[in-house]
C-alpha positions in Angstrom: 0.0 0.0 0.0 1.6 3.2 -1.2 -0.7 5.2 1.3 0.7 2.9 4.4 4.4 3.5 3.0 3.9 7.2 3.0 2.9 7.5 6.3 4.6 5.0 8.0 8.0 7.1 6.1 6.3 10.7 6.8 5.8 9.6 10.7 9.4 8.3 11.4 7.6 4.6 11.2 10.2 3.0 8.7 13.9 3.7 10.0 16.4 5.9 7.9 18.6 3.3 7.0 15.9 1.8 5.6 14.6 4.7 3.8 18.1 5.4 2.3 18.2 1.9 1.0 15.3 1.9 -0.8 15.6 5.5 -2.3 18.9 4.6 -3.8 17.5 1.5 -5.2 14.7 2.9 -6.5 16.9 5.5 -8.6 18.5 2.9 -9.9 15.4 1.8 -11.5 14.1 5.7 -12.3 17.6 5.7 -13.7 17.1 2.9 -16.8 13.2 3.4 -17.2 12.9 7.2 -17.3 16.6 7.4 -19.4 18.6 9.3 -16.4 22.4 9.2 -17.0 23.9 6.9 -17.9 20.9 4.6 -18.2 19.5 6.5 -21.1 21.1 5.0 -24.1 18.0 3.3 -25.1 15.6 5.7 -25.7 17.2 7.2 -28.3 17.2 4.0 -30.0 13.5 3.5 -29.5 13.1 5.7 -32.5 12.8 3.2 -34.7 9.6 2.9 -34.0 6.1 4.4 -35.9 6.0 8.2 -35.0 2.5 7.9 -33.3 4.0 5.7 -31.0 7.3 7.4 -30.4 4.9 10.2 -29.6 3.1 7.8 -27.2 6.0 6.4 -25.6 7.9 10.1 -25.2 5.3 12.0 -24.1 3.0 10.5 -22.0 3.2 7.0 -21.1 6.3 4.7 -20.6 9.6 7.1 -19.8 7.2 9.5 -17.2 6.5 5.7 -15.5 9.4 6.3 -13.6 9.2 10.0 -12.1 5.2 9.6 -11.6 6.8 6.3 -8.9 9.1 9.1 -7.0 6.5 11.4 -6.5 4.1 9.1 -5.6 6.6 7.7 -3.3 7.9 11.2 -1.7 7.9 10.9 1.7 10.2 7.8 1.0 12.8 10.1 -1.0 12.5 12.9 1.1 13.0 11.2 4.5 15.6 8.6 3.1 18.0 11.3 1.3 17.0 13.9 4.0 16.3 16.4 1.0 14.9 18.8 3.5 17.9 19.2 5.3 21.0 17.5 3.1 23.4 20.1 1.0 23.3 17.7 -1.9 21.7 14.6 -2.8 21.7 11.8 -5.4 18.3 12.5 -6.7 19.2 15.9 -7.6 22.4 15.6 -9.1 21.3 12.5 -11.6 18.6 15.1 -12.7 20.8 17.5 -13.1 23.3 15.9 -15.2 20.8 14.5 -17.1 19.2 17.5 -18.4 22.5 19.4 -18.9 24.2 16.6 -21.3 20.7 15.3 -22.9 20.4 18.9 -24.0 24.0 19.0 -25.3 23.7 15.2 -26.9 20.4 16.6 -29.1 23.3 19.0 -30.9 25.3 16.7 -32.5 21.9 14.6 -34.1 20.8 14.9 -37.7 18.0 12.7 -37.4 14.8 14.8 -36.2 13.7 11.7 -33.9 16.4 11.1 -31.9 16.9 14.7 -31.4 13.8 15.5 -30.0 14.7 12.0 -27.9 17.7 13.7 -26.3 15.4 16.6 -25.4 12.8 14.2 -24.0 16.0 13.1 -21.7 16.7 16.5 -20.8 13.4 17.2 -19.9 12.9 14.1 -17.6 16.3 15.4 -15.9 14.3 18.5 -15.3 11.8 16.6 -12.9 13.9 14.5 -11.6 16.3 17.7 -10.4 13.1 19.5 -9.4 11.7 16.2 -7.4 15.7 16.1 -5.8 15.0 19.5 -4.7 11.2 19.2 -2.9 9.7 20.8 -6.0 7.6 18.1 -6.5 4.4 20.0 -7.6 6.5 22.0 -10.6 8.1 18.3 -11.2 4.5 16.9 -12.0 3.3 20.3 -13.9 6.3 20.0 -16.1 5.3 16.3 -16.7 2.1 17.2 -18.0 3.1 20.2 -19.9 6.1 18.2 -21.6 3.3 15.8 -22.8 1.5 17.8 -25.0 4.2 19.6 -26.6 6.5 17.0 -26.7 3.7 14.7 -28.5 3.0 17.5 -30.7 6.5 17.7 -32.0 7.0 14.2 -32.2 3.8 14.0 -34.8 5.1 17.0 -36.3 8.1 15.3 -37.1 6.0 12.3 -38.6 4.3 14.8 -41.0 7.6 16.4 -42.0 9.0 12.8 -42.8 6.0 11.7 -44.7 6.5 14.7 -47.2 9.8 14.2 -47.7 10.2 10.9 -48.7 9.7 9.2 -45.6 13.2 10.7 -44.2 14.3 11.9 -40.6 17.2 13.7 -41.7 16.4 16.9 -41.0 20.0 18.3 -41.9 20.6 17.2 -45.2 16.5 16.6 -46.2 15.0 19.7 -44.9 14.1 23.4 -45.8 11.8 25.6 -46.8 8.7 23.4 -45.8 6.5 26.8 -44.3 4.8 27.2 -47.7 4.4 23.3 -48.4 3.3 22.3 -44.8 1.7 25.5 -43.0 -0.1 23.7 -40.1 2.7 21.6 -39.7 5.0 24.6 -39.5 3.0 26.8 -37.0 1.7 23.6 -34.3 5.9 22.7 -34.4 6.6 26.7 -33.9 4.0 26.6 -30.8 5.4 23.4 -29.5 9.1 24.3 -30.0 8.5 27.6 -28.1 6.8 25.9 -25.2 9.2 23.5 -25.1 12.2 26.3 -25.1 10.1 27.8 -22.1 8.9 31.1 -23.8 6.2 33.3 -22.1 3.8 32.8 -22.7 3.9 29.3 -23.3 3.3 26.2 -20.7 6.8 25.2 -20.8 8.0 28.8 -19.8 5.3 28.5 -16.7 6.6 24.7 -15.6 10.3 25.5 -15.9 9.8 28.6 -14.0 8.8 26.6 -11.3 11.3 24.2 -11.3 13.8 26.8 -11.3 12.2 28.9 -8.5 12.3 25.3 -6.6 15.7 25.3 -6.7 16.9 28.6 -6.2 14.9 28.6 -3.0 16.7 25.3 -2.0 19.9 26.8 -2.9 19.1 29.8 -0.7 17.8 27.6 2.2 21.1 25.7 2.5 23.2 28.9 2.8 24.1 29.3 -1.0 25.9 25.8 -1.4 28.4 26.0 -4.3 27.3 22.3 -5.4 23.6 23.7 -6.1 24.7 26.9 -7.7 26.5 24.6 -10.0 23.3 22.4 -10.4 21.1 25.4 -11.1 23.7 26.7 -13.6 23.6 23.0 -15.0 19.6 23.2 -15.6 19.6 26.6 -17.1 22.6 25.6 -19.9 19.8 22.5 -20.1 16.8 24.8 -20.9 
């Protein structure tokens, strides 16, 4: 019973030890089946898949299975890695690094897919950092508002592909596709922007939050250099 665990770890029921234990275990699995570094080499390779499915599977299903289990666990995290009153904790810092080199991966892709794969990784760092930090409402608004532009710019990428002979290379195969495909090109402008987190956009109001999350944690622990260097880390990874 999740509801039992919760309390029993809210109340002081379940010893720390045993806490710790089980929060570092579980990251280990949050680690391979949300694509956390450096668990996260297959979900770029899952793009071989149909693109309503990649959709599927990026945006709102399979890799979210993973933070949805932290934050429905918490109480476990937060007592187990003392999050409310540790200067750094494993949680954080695998979110952290995650969305700072899944973001820096996406630049060296040509195929549309897999770069908007590396994003999805960067973006799963993002609430997994903000989780790490107590921010675990912006970490479940950012899930939701990754899903609908992320699944948006996966189909987009599926309608691109289809008119251009069925190709993901979005280097050597495309350009100039505003006249040919105008939906297409204004639903991917929306999505791209939210995604980038421009105001007005959800993205902009979710990464905000996560941000805000851990500059206040960085502020509550006396301005530790190790979170400066992990806020620093998320913003390169916006």
């Amino acid at each position: 019973s999740i509801l039992d665990i919760n309390i029993l770890a809210a109340e002081g029921g379940i010893s720390h030890g045993v806490l710790l234990l089980a929060s570092v275990c579980l990251i280990d699995a949050v680690m391979s089946k949300s694509g956390q570094f450096i668990l996260h080499t297959w979900l770029p390779d899952a793009m071989a898949g149909p693109t309503p499915v990649s959709a599927l599977i990026h945006a709102a299903t399979m890799v979210v299975a993973g933070i949805y289990m932290v934050a429905r666990l918490y109480p476990v995290f937060f007592e187990g890695l003392s999050i409310a009153g540790s200067s750094v904790n494993l949680l954080a810092v695998v979110g952290a690094v995650t969305a700072m080199f899944g973001a820096l991966l996406a630049f060296v892709q040509k195929d549309i897919k897999k770069v908007l794969a590396y994003s999805t990784v960067s973006q799963l760092g993002f609430m997994v950092t903000a989780l790490g930090v107590g921010a675990w409402t912006a970490a479940m608004f950012h899930l939701f508002t990754h899903a609908m532009f992320k699944a948006t710019l996966f189909l987009g990428a599926g309608s691109m592909s289809h008119s251009c002979h069925h190709s993901f290379n979005m280097v050597d195969d495309y350009g100039g596709l505003r006249k040919t495909l105008p939906r297409t090109f204004w639903t991917f402008i929306v999505a791209t922007g939210a995604l980038a987190g421009i105001f007005p956009l959800s993205g902009f109001w979710s990464k905000d939050e996560i941000l805000a999350g851990t500059g206040s944690f960085v502020s509550a622990e006396g301005a530790n250099g190790t979170y400066h260097l992990m806020l620093l880390m998320l913003i390169v990874g916006a």
